[in-house]
PyMOL CGO cylinders between C-alpha atoms (Angstrom):
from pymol import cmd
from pymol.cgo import CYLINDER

trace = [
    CYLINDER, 115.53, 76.54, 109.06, 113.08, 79.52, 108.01, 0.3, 1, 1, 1, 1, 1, 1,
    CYLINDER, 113.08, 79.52, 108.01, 110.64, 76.49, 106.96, 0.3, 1, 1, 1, 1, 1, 1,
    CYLINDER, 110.64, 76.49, 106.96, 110.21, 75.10, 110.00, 0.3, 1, 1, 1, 1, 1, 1,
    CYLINDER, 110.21, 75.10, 110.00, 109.29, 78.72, 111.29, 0.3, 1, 1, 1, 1, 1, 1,
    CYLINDER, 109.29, 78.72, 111.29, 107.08, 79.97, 108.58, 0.3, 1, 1, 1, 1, 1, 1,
    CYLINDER, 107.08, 79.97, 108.58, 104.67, 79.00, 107.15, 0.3, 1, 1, 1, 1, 1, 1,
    CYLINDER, 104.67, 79.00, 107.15, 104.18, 81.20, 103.64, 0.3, 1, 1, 1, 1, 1, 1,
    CYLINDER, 104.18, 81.20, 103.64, 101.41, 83.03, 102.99, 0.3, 1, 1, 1, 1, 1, 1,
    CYLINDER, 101.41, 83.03, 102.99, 99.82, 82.38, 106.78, 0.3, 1, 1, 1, 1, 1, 1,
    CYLINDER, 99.82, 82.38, 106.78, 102.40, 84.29, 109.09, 0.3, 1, 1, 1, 1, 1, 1,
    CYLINDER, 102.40, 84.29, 109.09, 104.92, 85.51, 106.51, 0.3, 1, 1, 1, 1, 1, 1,
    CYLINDER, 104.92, 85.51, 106.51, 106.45, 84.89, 103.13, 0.3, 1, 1, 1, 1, 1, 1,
    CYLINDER, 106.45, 84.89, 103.13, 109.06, 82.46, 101.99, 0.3, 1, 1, 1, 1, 1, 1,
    CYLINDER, 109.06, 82.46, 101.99, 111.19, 83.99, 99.35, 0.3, 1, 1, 1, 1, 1, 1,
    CYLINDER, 111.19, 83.99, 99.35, 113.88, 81.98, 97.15, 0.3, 1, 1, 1, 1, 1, 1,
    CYLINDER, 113.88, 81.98, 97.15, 117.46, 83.13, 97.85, 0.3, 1, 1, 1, 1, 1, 1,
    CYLINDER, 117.46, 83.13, 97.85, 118.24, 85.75, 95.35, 0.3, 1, 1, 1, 1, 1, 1,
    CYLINDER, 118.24, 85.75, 95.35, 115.00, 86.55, 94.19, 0.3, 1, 1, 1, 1, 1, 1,
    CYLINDER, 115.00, 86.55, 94.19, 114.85, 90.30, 94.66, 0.3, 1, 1, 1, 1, 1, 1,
    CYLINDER, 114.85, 90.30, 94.66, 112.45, 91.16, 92.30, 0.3, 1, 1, 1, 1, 1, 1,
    CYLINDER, 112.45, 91.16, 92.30, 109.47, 88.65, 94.64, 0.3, 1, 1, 1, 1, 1, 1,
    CYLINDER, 109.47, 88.65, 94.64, 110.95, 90.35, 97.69, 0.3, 1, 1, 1, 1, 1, 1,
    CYLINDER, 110.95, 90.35, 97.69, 110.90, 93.68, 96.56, 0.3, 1, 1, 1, 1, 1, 1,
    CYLINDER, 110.90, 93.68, 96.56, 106.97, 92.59, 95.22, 0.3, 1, 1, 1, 1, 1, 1,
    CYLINDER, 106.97, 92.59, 95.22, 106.07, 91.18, 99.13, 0.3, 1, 1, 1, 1, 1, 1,
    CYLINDER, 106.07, 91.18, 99.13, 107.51, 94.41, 100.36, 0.3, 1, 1, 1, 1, 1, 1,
    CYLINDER, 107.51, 94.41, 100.36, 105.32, 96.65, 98.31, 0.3, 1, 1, 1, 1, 1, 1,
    CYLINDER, 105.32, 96.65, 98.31, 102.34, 94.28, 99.08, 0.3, 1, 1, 1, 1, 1, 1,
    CYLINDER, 102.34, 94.28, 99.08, 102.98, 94.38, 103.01, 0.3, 1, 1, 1, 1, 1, 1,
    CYLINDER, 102.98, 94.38, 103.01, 103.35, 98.37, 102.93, 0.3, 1, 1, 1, 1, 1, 1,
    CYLINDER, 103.35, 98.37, 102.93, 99.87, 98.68, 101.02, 0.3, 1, 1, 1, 1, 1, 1,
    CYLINDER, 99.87, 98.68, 101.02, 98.18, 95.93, 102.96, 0.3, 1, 1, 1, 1, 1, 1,
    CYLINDER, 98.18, 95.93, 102.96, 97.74, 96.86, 106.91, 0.3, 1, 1, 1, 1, 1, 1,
    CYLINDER, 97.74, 96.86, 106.91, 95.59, 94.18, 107.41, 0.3, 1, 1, 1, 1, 1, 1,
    CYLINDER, 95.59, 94.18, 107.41, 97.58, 91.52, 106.30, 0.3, 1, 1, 1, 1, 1, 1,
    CYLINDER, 97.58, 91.52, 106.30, 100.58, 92.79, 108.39, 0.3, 1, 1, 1, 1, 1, 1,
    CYLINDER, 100.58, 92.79, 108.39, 98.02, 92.66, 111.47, 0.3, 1, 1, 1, 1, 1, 1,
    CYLINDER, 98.02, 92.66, 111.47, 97.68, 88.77, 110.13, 0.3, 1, 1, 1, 1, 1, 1,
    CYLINDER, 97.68, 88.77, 110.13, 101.00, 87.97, 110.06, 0.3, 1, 1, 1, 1, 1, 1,
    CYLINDER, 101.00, 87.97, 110.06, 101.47, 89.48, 113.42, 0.3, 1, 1, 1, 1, 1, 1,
    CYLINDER, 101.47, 89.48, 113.42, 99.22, 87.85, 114.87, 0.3, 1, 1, 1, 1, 1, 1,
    CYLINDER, 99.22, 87.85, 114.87, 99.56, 84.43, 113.68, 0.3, 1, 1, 1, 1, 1, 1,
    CYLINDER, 99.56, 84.43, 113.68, 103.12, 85.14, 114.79, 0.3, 1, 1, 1, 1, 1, 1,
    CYLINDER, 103.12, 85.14, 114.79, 102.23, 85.91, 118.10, 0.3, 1, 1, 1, 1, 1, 1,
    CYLINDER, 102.23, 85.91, 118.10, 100.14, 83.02, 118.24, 0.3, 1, 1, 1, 1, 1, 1,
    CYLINDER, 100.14, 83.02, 118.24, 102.77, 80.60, 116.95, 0.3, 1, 1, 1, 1, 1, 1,
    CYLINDER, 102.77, 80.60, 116.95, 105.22, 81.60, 119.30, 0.3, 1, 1, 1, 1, 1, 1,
    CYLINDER, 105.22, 81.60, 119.30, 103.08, 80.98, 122.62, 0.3, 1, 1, 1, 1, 1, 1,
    CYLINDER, 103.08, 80.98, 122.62, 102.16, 77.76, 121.22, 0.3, 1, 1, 1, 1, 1, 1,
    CYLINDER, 102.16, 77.76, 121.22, 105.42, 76.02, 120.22, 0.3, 1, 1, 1, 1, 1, 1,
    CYLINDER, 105.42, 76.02, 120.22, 107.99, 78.24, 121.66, 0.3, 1, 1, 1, 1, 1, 1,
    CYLINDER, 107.99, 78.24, 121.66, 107.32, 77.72, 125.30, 0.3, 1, 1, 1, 1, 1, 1,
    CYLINDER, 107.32, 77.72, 125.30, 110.83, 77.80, 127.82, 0.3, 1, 1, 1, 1, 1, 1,
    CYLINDER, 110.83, 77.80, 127.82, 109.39, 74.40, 128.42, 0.3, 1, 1, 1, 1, 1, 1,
    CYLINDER, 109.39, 74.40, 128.42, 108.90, 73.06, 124.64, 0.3, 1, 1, 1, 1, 1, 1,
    CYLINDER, 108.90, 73.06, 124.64, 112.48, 75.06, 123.98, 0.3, 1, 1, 1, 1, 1, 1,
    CYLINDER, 112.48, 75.06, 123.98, 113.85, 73.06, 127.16, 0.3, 1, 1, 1, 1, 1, 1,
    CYLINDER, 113.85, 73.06, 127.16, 112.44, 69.38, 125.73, 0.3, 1, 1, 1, 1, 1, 1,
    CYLINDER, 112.44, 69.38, 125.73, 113.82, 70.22, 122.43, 0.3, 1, 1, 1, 1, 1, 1,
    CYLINDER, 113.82, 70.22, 122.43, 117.02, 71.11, 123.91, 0.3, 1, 1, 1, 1, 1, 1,
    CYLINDER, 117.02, 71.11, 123.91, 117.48, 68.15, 125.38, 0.3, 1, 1, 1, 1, 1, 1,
    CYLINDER, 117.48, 68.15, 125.38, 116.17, 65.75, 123.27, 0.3, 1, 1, 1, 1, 1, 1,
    CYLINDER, 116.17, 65.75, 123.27, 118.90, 67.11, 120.83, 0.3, 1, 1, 1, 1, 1, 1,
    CYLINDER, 118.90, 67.11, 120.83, 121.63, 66.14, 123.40, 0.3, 1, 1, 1, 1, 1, 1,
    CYLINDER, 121.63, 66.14, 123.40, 120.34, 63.08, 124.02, 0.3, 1, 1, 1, 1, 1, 1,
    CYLINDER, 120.34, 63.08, 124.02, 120.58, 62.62, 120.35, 0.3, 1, 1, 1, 1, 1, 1,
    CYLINDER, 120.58, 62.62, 120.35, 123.80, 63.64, 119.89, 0.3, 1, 1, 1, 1, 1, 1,
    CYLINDER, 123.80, 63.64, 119.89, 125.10, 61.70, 122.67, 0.3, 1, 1, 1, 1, 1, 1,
    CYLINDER, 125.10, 61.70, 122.67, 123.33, 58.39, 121.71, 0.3, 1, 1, 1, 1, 1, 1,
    CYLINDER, 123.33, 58.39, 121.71, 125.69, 58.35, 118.88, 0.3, 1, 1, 1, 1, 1, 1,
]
cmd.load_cgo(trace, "trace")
């Protein structure tokens, strides 16, 4: 799910389905803000070579099958 992936306001926003009058506002606010883009990149970046590894990815994998095959 997009919550487990972003955290709002730190490395992207969260926007209620539907809404498109707050995503239209985050739009606007991203193309007038180049620093916080360059946050949100960044933090991005950062999240991804911490906790989306081939070898976390590969544990997570198959800790799901073992799950799934437990039951």
């Amino acid at each position: 799910a997009v919550k487990e992936v972003i955290e709002s306001g730190r490395d992207g926003f969260i926007i209620p389905a539907g809404d498109s009058r707050q995503l239209a506002d985050r739009i606007r606010l991203l193309l007038g803000d180049a620093e916080l883009r360059k946050r949100f990149g960044e933090a991005c970046s950062a999240k991804v070579r911490e906790q989306f590894t081939a070898r976390i990815m590969a544990l997570k994998v198959r800790d799901f099958y073992r799950k799934v095959l437990q039951k």
